[in-house]
N, C-alpha and C positions, 0 to 999 in steps of 0.2 A: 761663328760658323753659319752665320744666317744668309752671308753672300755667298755660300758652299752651296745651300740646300736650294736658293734663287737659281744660281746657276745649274744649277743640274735639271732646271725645269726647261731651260734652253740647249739642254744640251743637244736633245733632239733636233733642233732646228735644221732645216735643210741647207743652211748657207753656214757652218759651222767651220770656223776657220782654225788650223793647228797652226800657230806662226810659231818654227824653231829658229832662233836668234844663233848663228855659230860663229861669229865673226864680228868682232866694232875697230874698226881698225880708221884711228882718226873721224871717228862720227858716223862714220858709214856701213853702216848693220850687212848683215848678210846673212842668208838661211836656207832654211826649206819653207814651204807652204804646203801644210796638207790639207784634202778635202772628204768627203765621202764618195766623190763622183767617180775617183782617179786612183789607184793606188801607189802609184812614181807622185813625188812629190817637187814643186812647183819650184825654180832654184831663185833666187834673186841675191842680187849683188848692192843694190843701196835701196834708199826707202822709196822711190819712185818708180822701181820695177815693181817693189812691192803692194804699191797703189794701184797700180797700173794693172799686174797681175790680178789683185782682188777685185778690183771693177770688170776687167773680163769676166772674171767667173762672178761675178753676181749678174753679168749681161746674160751670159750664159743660160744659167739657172733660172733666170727673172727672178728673181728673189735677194735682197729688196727690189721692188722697181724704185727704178731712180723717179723721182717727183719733174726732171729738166732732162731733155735731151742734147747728147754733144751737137755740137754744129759740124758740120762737114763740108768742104768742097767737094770731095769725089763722092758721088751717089753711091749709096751702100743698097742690101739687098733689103727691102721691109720685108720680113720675116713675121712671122705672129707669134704668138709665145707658144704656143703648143708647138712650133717647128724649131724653135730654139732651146727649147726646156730639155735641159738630162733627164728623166726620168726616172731613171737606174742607177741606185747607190749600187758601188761595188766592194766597199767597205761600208763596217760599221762607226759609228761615231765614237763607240767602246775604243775600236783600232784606232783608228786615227787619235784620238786622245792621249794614246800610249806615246805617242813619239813624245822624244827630248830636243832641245837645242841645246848645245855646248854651254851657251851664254846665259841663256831663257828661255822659258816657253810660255804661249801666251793663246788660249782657247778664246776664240775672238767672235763673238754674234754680235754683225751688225744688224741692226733690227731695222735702221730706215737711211733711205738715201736721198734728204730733203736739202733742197738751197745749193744742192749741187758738192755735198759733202755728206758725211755718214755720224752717225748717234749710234751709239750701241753702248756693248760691256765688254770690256776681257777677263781674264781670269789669270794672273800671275801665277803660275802653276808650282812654281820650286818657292816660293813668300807667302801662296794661299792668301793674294791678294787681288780684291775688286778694283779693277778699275775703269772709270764710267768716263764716255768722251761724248763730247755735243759736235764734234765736227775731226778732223782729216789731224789739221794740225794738234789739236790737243791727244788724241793719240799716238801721235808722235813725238812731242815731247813728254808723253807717260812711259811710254816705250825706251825712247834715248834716258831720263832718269833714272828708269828702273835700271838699265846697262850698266848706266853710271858708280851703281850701288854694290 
């Protein structure tokens, strides 16, 4: 129970991700994404929206800042962070926590976004298991295993 009481010290974190898993259909996951900022939840269709979507809302939020910035041809706007920062939970993390996915659910702090990928924890929610990633792809084959099972 000791990765229960760990987590739960993150729970609060501002960047606290509900990934509901409802679909693997030939490898390819599908769900919801919930956050605290939004209370419609975030749809994706394979693991690259879902990267994808997660890295918006952590641009969004600043939190984690990413340690590298994307490259870009088309000039974007430089924003500061206080003009890009949500401010305003409109749920609680209690709420959001509650969702289910079909498949799995999986309470996700990523806590840093260094070398151009993310470290963090999730939290197997239906196994009340820890699981700890050093980068992008090792969360995702934690995630596709867990499916697996």
């Amino acid at each position: 129970m000791e990765h229960n009481q760990q987590y739960r010290r993150n729970f609060l974190a501002p960047n606290l991700l509900n990934i509901c898993v409802d679909s693997n259909y030939n490898g390819e996951v599908g769900g919801r994404v919930y956050h605290c900022y939004n209370p419609e939840p975030i749809i994706f269709s394979n693991v690259i929206e879902l990267v994808r979507e997660a890295e918006q809302f952590f641009d969004d939020i600043a939190f984690p800042q990413a340690s590298t910035k994307t490259r870009s041809l088309v000039e974007k706007d430089n924003k500061t962070i206080a003009q890009v920062r949500r401010t305003e939970k409109v749920t609680s993390s209690e709420e959001v926590a509650q969702k289910r996915g079909k498949l799995g659910t999986f309470l996700t702090n990523v806590r840093f976004r260094q070398n151009s990928t993310w470290q963090g924890e999730a939290l197997w929610v239906e196994q009340e298991k820890a699981i700890r990633f050093s980068n992008i792809l090792d969360f995702i084959k934690e995630l596709d295993e867990a499916l697996q099972k």
